[in-house]
N, C-alpha and C positions, 0 to 999 in steps of 0.2 A: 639781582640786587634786592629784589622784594624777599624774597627768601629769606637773604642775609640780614637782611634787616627783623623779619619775624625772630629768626631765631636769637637776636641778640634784644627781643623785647620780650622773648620768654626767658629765657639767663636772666635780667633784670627781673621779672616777675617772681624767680622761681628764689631768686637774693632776698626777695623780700619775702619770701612765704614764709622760709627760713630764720627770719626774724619774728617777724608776726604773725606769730600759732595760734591753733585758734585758745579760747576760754573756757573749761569746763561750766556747764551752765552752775554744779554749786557753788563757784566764784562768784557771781555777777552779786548775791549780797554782799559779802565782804567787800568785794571793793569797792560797793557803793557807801558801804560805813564809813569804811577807812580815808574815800575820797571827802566824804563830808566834814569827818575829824581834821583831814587835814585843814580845809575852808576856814572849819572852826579858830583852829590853831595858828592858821595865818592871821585872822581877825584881833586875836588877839596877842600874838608877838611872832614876828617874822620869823626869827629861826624856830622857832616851836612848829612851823610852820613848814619848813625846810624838813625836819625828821619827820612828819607827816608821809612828805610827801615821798622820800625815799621809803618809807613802810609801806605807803601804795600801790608803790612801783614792785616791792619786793611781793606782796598779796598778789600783784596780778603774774607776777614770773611764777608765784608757786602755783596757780590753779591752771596755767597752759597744758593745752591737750594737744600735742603735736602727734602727726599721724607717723603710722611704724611701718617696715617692711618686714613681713612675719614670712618664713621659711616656712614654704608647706608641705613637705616631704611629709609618710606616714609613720610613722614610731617616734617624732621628735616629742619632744618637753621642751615649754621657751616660756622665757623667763617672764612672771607675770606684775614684776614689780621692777621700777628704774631703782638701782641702789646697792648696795658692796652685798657680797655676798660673805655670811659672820658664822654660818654652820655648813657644813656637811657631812651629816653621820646620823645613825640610828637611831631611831625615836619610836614608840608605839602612838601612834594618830589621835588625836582627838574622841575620847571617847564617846562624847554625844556624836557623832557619825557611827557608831556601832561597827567600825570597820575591824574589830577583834584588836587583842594587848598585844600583837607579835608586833617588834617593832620593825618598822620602815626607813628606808633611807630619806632623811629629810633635808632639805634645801632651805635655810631661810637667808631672806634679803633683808637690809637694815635700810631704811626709805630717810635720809636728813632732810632736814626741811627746805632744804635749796635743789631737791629728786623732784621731778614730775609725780605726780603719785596718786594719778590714774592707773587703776590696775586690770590686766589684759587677760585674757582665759590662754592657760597654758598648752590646751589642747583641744582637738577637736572633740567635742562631746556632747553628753546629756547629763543636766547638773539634777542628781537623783535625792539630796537632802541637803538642808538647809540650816543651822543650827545655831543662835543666839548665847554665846556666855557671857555674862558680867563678869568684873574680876579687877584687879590694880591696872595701875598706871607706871610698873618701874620702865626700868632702861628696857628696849628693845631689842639694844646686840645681845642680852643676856640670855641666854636657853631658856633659864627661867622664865623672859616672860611667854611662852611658847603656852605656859601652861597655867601662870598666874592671871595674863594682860587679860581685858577685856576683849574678844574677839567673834571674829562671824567665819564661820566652818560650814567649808563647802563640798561635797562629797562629788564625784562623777565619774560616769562611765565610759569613757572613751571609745572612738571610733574602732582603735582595733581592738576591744573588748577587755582593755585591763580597769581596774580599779584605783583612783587617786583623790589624794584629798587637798585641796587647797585652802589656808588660813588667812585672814586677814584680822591684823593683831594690833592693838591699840599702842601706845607710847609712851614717854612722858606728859608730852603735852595737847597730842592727839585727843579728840574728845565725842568724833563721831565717825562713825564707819559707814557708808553710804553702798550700799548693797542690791540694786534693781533688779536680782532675778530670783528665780524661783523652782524648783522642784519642775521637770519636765521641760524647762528651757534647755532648745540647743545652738552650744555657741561654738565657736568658730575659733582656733587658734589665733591669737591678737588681738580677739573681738574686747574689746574695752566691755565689764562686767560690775566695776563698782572704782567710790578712789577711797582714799584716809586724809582725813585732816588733822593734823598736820605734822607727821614724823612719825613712822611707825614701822612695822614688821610684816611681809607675808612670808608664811612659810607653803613649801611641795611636800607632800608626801608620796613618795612615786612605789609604785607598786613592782611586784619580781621584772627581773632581766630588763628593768630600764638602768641605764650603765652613767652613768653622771659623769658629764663632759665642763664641770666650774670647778673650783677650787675657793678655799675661802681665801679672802681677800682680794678678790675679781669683781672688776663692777660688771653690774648686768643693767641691761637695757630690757624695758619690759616692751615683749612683742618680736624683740629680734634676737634678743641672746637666748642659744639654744644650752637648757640647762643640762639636757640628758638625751639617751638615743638610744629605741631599743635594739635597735641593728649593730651598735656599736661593738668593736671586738677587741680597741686599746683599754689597757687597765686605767681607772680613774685618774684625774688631771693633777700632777702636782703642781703647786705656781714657785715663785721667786719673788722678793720685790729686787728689782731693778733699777 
């Protein structure tokens, strides 16, 4: 009976976890504004007060950091952004990473503002460069912004010794890139490495014989959708919509 009874007040616990994820610490300003506007706005007229608070409510759903189950088999790529996936095809990388003009199979994610967008390291590695570009603010699903947006280029060297490069790419209405690590950091596939506020783009640049298992127009889950695989031996995924 005691048994029975734990496990149905872990079921209950785990109901709620599932609701209530936790908060990326760069939220906790925002929704301390946005809670005070609304204060403000109830003070002085009730429904003004009511869209307050539904905007509160929406600030704090968008900066939740809920935890991922990340596949940790050796040759995977997993997706380091929640969000539709808008390209897969050949690109030459970022050339502040100095990774040469040949182009790469690139993967980018499109992050809307209702995506988690905490962003997870795609694989296990050592992040070898770091690289800052200023730049526009267009639409995200566009290739072009790949090359226009403001973004933060991250270079690294994988466990089993290949070379990739990961972007984090500003939006329309994105306006800072939040980026904690650094040149000789080793992270961990899933490991949460930076996020975007608020709507933006990462793209992969995955280096030879990693075999891309998405297709555009698939949502990916950052941490658990496996983007690529170097072991893979089916040809590239076509989708459907359905």
């Amino acid at each position: 009976m005691a048994k029975t009874r734990q496990r149905e007040n872990m079921s209950v616990l785990d109901s709620v976890k599932s609701v209530f994820v936790p908060i990326h610490r760069e939220g906790h300003m925002f929704i301390g504004i946005f809670a005070v506007v609304t204060l403000v706005l109830t003070l002085i007229w009730a429904p003004l007060g009511f869209v307050g608070l539904v905007l509160t409510v929406w600030c704090v759903y968008f900066f939740r950091d809920p935890d991922r189950t990340t596949p940790v088999r050796e040759g995977l790529t997993i997706s380091p952004a929640d969000g539709k996936v808008v390209s897969v095809a050949f690109a030459p990388p970022p050339p502040e990473l100095e990774m040469g003009t040949e182009p790469r199979l690139r993967i980018g994610i499109f992050m809307n503002v209702f995506d988690v967008h905490v962003n997870r390291s795609p694989c296990d590695g050592t992040i070898t460069k770091k690289v800052y570009s200023p730049g526009l603010f267009i639409n995200a699903t566009l290739d072009k912004a790949s090359e226009d947006n403001e973004r933060m280029a991250l270079r690294m060297t994988t466990a089993s010794g290949k070379d990739i490069a990961f972007v984090q790419i500003a939006g329309l209405v994105a306006r800072r890139i939040v980026t904690p690590v650094a040149p000789g950091d080793l992270l961990r596939a899933g490991e949460r490495f930076g996020i975007i506020r608020f709507g933006s783009r990462v793209d992969v640049y995955l280096d030879e014989g990693m075999k891309p298992l998405v297709s555009v127009g698939q949502t990916a889950i950052a941490g658990e959708t496996v983007l690529a695989d170097e072991g893979a031996v089916e040809p590239p995924h076509r989708g459907e919509v359905r």
